[in-house]
C-alpha positions in Angstrom: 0.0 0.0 0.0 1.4 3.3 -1.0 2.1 5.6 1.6 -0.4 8.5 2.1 0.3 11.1 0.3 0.3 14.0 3.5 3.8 12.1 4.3 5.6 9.4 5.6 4.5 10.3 9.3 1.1 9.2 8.4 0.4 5.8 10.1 4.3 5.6 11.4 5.7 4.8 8.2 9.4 5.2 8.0 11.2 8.5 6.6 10.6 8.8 2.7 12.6 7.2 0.0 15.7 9.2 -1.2 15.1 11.7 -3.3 18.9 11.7 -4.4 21.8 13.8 -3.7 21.3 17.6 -4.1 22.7 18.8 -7.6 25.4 21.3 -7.7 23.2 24.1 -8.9 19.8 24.1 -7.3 18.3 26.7 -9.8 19.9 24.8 -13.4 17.1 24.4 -16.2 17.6 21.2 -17.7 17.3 21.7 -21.6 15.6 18.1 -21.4 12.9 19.3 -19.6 12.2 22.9 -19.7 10.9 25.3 -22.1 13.4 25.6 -25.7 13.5 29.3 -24.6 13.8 28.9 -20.9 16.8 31.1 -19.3 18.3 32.9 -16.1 19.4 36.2 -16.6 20.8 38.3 -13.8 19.4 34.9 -11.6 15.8 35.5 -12.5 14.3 33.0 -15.0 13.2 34.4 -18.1 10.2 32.4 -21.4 10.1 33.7 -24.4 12.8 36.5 -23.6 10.5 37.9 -20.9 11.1 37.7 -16.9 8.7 36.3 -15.5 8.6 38.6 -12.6 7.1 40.7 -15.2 4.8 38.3 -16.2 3.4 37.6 -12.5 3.4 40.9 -11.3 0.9 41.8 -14.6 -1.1 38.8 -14.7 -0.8 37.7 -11.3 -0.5 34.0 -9.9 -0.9 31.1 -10.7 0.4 31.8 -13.9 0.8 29.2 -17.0 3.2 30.5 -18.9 3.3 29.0 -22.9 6.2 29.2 -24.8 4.8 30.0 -28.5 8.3 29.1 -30.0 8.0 25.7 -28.4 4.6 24.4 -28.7 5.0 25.3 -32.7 8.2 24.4 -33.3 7.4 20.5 -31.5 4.4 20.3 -33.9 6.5 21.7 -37.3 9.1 18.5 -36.1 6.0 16.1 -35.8 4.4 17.6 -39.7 8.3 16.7 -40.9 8.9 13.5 -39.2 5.1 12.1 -40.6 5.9 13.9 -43.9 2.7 12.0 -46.2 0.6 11.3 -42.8 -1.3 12.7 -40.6 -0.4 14.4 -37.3 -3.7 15.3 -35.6 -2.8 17.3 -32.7 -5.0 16.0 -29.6 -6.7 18.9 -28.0 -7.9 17.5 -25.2 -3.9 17.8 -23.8 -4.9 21.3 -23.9 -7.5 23.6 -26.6 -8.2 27.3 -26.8 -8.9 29.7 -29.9 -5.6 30.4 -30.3 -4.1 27.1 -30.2 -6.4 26.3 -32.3 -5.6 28.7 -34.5 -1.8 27.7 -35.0 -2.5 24.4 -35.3 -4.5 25.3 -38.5 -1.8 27.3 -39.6 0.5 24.7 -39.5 -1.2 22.5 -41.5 -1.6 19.7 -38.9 -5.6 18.0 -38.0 -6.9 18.0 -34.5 -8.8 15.8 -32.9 -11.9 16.5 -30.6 -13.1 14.0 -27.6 -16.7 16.1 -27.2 -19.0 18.4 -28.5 -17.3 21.3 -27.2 -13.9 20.8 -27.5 -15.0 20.8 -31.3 -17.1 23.8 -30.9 -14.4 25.3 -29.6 -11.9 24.2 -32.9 -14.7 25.1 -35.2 -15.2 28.6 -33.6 -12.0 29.6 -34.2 -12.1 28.8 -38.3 -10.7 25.2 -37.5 -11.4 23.6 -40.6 -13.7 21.0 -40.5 -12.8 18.3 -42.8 -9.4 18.1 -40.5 -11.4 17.2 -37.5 -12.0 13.8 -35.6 -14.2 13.5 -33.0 -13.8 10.9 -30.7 -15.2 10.0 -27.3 -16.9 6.7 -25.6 -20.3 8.1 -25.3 -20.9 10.5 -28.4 -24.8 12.2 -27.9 -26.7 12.7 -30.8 -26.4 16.1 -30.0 -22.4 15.9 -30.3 -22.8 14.2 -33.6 -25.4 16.4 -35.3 -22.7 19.1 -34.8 -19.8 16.5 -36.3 -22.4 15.6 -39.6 -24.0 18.8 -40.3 -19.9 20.4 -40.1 -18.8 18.2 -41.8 -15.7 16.7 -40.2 -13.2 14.8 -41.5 -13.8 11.5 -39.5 -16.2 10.2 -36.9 -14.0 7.7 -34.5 -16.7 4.4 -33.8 -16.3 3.4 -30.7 -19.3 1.0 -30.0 -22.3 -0.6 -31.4 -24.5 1.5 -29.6 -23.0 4.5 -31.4 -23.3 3.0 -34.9 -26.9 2.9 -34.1 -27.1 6.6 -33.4 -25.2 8.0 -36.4 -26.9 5.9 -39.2 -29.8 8.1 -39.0 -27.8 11.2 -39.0 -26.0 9.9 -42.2 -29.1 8.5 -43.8 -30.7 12.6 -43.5 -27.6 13.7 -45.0 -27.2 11.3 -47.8 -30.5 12.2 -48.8 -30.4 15.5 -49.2 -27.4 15.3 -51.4 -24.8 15.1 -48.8 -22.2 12.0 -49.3 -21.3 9.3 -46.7 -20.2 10.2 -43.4 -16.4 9.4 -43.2 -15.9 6.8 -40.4 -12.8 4.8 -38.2 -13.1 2.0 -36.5 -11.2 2.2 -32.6 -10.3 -1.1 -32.7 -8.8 -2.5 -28.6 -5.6 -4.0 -29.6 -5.1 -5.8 -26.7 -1.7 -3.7 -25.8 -0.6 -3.4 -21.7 0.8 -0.3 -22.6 3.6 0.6 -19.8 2.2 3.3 -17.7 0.1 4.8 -14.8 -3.5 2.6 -15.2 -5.8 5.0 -15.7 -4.4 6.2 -18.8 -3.8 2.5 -20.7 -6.4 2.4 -22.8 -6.0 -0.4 -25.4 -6.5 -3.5 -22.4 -9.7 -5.3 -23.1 -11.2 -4.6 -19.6 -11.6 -1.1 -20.4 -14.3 1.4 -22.0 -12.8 2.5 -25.5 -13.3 0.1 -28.2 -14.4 -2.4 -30.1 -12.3 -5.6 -29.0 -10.1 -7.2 -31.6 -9.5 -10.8 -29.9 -13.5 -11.1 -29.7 -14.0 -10.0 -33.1 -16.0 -7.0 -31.9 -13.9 -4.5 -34.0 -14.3 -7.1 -37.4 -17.9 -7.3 -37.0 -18.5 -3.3 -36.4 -16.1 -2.3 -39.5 -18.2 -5.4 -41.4 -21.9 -3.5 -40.3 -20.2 -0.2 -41.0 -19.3 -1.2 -44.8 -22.8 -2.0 -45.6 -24.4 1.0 -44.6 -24.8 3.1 -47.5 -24.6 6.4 -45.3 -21.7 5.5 -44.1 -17.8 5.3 -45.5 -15.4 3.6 -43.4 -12.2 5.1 -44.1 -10.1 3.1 -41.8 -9.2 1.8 -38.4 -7.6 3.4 -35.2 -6.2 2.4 -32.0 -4.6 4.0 -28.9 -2.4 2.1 -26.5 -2.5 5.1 -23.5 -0.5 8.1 -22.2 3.3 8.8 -20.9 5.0 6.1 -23.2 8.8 5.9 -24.1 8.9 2.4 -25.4 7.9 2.7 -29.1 7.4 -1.7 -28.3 4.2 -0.8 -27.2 2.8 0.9 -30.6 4.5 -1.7 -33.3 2.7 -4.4 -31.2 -0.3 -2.3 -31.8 0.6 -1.5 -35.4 1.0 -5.2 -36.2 -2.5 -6.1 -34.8 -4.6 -3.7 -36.3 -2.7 -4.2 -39.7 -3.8 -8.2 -38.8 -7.4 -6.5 -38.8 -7.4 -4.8 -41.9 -6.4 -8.2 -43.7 -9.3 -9.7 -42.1 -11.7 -6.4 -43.5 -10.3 -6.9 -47.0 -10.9 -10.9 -46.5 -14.0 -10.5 -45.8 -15.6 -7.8 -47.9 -13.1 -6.9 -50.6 -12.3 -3.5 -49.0 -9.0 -1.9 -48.7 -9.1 0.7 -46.2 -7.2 3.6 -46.8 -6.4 5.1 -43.4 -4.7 3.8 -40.2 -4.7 5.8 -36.8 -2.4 4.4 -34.8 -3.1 6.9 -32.0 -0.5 9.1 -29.4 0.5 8.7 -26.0 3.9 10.0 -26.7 5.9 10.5 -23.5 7.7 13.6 -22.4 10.2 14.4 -19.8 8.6 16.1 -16.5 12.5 14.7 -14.9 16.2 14.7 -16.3 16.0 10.7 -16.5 12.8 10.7 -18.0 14.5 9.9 -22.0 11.2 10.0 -24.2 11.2 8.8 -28.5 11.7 11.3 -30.8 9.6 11.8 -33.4 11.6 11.0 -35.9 12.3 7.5 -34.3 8.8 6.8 -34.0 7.8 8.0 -37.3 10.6 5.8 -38.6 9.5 2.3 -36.5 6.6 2.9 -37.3 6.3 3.2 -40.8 8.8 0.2 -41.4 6.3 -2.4 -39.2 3.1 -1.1 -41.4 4.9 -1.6 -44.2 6.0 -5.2 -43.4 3.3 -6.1 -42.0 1.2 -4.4 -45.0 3.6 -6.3 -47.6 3.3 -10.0 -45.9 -0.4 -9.8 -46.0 -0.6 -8.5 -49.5 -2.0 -5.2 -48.9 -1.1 -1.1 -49.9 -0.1 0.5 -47.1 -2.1 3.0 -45.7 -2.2 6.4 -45.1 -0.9 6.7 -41.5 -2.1 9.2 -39.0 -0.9 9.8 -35.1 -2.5 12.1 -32.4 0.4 13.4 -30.4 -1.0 16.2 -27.5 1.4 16.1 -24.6 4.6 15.8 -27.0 3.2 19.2 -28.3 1.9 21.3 -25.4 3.7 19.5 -22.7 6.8 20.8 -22.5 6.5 24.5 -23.8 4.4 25.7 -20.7 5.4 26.3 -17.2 3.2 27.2 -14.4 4.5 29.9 -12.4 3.0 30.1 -8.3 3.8 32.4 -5.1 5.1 31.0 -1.9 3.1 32.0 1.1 3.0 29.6 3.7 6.9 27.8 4.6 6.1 25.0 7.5 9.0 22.4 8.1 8.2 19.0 9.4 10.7 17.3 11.2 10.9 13.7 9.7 13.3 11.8 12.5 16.9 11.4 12.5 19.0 12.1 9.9 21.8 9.8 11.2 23.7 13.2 11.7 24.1 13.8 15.7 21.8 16.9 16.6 20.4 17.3 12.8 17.2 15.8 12.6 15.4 15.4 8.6 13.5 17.9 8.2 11.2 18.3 5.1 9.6 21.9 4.6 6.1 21.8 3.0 6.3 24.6 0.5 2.7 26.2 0.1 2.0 27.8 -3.4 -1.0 29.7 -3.9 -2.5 27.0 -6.4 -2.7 23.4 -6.2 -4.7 20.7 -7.7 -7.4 22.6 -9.2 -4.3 23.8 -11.6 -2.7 20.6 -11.7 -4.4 17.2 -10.7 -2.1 14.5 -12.1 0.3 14.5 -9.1 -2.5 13.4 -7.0 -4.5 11.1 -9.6 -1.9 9.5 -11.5 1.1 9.8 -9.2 2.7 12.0 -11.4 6.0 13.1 -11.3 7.0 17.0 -11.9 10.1 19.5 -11.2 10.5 23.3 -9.9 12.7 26.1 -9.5 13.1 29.2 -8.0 12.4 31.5 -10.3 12.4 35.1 -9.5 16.0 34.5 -8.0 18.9 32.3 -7.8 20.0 31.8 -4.2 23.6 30.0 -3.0 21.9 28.5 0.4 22.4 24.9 1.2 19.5 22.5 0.3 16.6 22.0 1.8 14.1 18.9 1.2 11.1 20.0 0.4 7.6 19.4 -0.9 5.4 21.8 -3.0 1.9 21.8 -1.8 -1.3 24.0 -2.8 -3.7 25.4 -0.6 -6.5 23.3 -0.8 -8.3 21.4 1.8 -6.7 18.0 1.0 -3.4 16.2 2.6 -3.1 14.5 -1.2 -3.1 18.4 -2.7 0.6 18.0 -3.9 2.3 19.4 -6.9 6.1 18.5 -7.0 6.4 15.0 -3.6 9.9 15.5 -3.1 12.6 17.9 -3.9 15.8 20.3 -3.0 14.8 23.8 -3.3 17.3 26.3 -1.5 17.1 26.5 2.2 16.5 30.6 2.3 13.1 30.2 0.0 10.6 32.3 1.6 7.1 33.9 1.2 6.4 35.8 -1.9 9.1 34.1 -3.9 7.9 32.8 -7.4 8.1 29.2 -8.3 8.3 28.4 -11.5 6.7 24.5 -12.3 8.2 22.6 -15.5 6.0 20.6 -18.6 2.8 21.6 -17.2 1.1 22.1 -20.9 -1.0 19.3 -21.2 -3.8 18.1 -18.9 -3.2 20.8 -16.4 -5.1 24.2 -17.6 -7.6 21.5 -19.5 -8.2 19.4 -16.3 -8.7 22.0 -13.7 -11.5 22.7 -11.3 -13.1 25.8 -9.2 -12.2 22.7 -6.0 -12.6 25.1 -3.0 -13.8 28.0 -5.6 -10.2 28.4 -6.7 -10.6 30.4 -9.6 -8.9 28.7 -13.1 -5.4 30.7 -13.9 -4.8 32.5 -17.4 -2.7 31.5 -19.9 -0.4 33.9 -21.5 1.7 33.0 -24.3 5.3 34.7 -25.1 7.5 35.3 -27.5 10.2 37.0 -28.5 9.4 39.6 -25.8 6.2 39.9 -26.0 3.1 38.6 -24.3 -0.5 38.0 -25.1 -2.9 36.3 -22.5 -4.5 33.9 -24.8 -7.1 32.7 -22.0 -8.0 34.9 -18.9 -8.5 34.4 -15.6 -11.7 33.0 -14.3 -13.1 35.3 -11.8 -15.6 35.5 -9.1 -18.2 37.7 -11.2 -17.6 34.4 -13.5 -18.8 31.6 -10.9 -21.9 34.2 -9.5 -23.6 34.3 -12.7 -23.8 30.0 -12.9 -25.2 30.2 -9.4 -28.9 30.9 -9.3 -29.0 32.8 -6.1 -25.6 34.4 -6.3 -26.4 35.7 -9.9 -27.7 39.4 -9.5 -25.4 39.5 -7.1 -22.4 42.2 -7.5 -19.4 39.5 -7.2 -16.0 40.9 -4.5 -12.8 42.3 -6.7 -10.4 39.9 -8.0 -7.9 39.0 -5.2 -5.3 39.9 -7.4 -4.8 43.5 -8.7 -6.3 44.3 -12.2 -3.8 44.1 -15.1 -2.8 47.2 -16.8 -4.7 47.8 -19.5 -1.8 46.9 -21.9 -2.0 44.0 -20.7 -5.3 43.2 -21.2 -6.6 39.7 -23.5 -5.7 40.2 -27.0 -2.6 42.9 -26.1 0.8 42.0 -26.8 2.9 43.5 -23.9 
């Protein structure tokens, strides 16, 4: 049983695992892991050539801070490395106008797991026949909007589903409309290695149609003879946060086994094959993800062996990478208020106990959940100085009413850290912004993208005024000031600063 996330003191469990020997320099930015644009200057940590003392002290925190350069530049390598595929950037890692606006300019597809995340891409001139929508449990609501748009593909992921687009497709197809392009998500069978809760292509799972119970054979089968329908191909997805490219060819031969069993049994040769994302990052300096390149390269050679043993073209390929894209390229950026050591027990060192301080931010896990749901791992810095102390251990908590509201477990931060220092909080760009909460009526951070100097806040910060008008009594209500102060008005949404 894992130890309780409050600390090792919970339950008298022993002192905590090792976190490792201090480095050298406590405020270094590993190239590995932060922001391509990430530097100190004069100590104080500077994105997109702008210090981010700057950026807190107009925007206020907590702060996520995108680096434009970076989140662009990973999807240009992506568009080069699938040169003649399809790189469908996965918005649900993390989606607003804007993103969705250079991802259209780019050239790449995005993919949308609800109604509103493609509302959202189609909003901002997204367009439409580059869209897939996915999702479990589609609405007939969701896929109205996905026929009458006219997306590029509708991702299948149960029987149930079928039975709601048909007549959707049918309406169109008769008033001149042609079939509505279709996938397959095929479960492959794959125990992708990583956290459970984001494997997705185990059979005891809900995304799907099963391959070994011939599930996924008989949907595309149905699918085919439906008039209103054109089944373009066949997608899969292993999971999240993986570095073994194993994984995916495993997954690539299967679901090249399943088209060979399509053509068998209807004469069709599918043209596309999703093989999904799930492509890892480095949150650590030992994390060592693929490069896109490499993957592009494995896995184009195992569809096209596979692909040539059973007879059959190869397919047009197409992958979803999110966090590979928006991962890295953001940090979040928090104030210190409360500093509360803990003493842990001996250190082995006569008359120096261990001693961990709990580092209190002014955010937590309504910004950033996966520390507490998926045990995952992140680093920090200090970020509006560098500092020579000694080393402290130290834990990064938020302020929310929860022992398990942790952001970074264990770490060295400098001894002389103290309240109303900035922390600065690495690869939070996917599944952070996109999976927080108003937990404790925390109020959701902005997101302002830099570059080259300049700043624009590309999402603003939620504010009270925002949660009084969903609240039926609370509504006419005149809502308090923001806690923070009011940006200038050059700093305003839409400004460069």
């Amino acid at each position: 049983m894992r130890a309780h996330p409050a600390g090792p003191l919970h339950g008298s469990i022993a002192p905590p695992p090792a976190v490792g020997a201090a480095p050298a320099d406590l405020g270094e930015l590993d190239r590995h892991v932060w922001p391509r644009t990430a530097e100190r200057i004069g100590g104080e940590l500077h994105l997109g050539g702008r210090p981010v003392t700057d950026l807190a002290r107009a925007h206020g925190t907590p702060l996520f801070v995108l680096d434009e350069a970076d989140f662009r530049g990973r999807a240009a390598e992506f568009a080069t490395a699938f040169a003649g595929a399809d790189v469908h950037y996965a918005s649900k890692a993390f989606l607003c106008g804007q993103v969705a606006r250079w991802v259209a300019e780019d050239g790449l597809h995005l993919d949308a797991c609800s109604g509103n995340e493609l509302a959202i891409a189609l909003a901002a001139g997204f367009p439409a026949e580059r869209i897939a929508l996915h999702g479990n449990n589609k609405s007939l609501v969701e896929l109205r909007l996905a026929v009458d748009a006219g997306i590029g593909h509708v991702v299948l992921d149960s029987f149930d589903e079928i039975d709601r687009l048909v007549p959707l497709a049918a309406a169109r197809l008769a008033a001149g409309g042609g079939p509505v392009p279709v996938l397959i998500r095929s479960t492959v069978g794959i125990e992708a290695h990583t956290h459970e809760f984001i494997a997705t292509a185990h059979e005891d799972q809900k995304f799907g149609f099963s391959l070994a119970t011939g599930d996924a054979l008989t949907a595309a089968v149905r699918v085919i003879r439906e008039p209103a329908l054109h089944l373009a191909g066949l997608h899969s997805h292993i999971g999240s946060q993986i570095f073994d490219t194993a994984g995916f060819e495993a997954a690539a031969h299967r679901v090249v086994g399943l088209l060979g069993q399509v053509h068998q049994a209807t004469g069709e040769l599918l043209e596309e094959l999703n093989l999904g994302g799930g492509f890892g990052i480095a949150y650590l300096s030992e994390d060592d993800p693929v490069s896109p390149h490499d993957v592009a390269e494995r896995l184009r050679a195992v569809v096209a062996a596979e692909c040539a043993q059973l007879g059959l073209p190869v397919p047009r390929l197409a992958v979803e990478p999110g966090r590979a894209i928006a991962g890295p390229g953001t940090v979040t950026l928090y104030e210190i208020g409360t500093i509360k050591p803990v003493r842990l027990g001996s250190s082995g060192t006569p008359g120096a106990p261990l001693v961990r301080n709990y580092v209190s931010v002014d955010g937590g896990m309504s910004d950033n959940i996966r520390t507490a749901l998926y045990d995952a791992s992140y680093t920090c810095v200090l970020a509006n100085r560098t500092s020579d102390a000694p080393p402290a251990l130290c834990r990064v908590v938020g302020k929310h009413c929860e022992s398990g509201d942790v952001l970074v477990r264990d770490l060295w931060l400098p001894s002389d850290v103290q309240p109303g220092d900035l922390l600065a909080v690495a690869a939070t760009g996917a599944y952070c912004w996109s999976m927080a909460s108003n937990y404790n009526y925390l109020l959701k951070p902005p997101v302002v993208a830099v570059r080259d100097g300049e700043a624009i806040e590309v999402v603003r910060r939620q504010t009270l005024a925002d949660v009084f008008a969903l609240d039926a009594v609370l509504a006419d209500v005149p809502a308090p000031s923001p806690a923070i102060d009011q940006p200038a008005p050059e700093h305003a949404a839409g400004a460069r600063s």
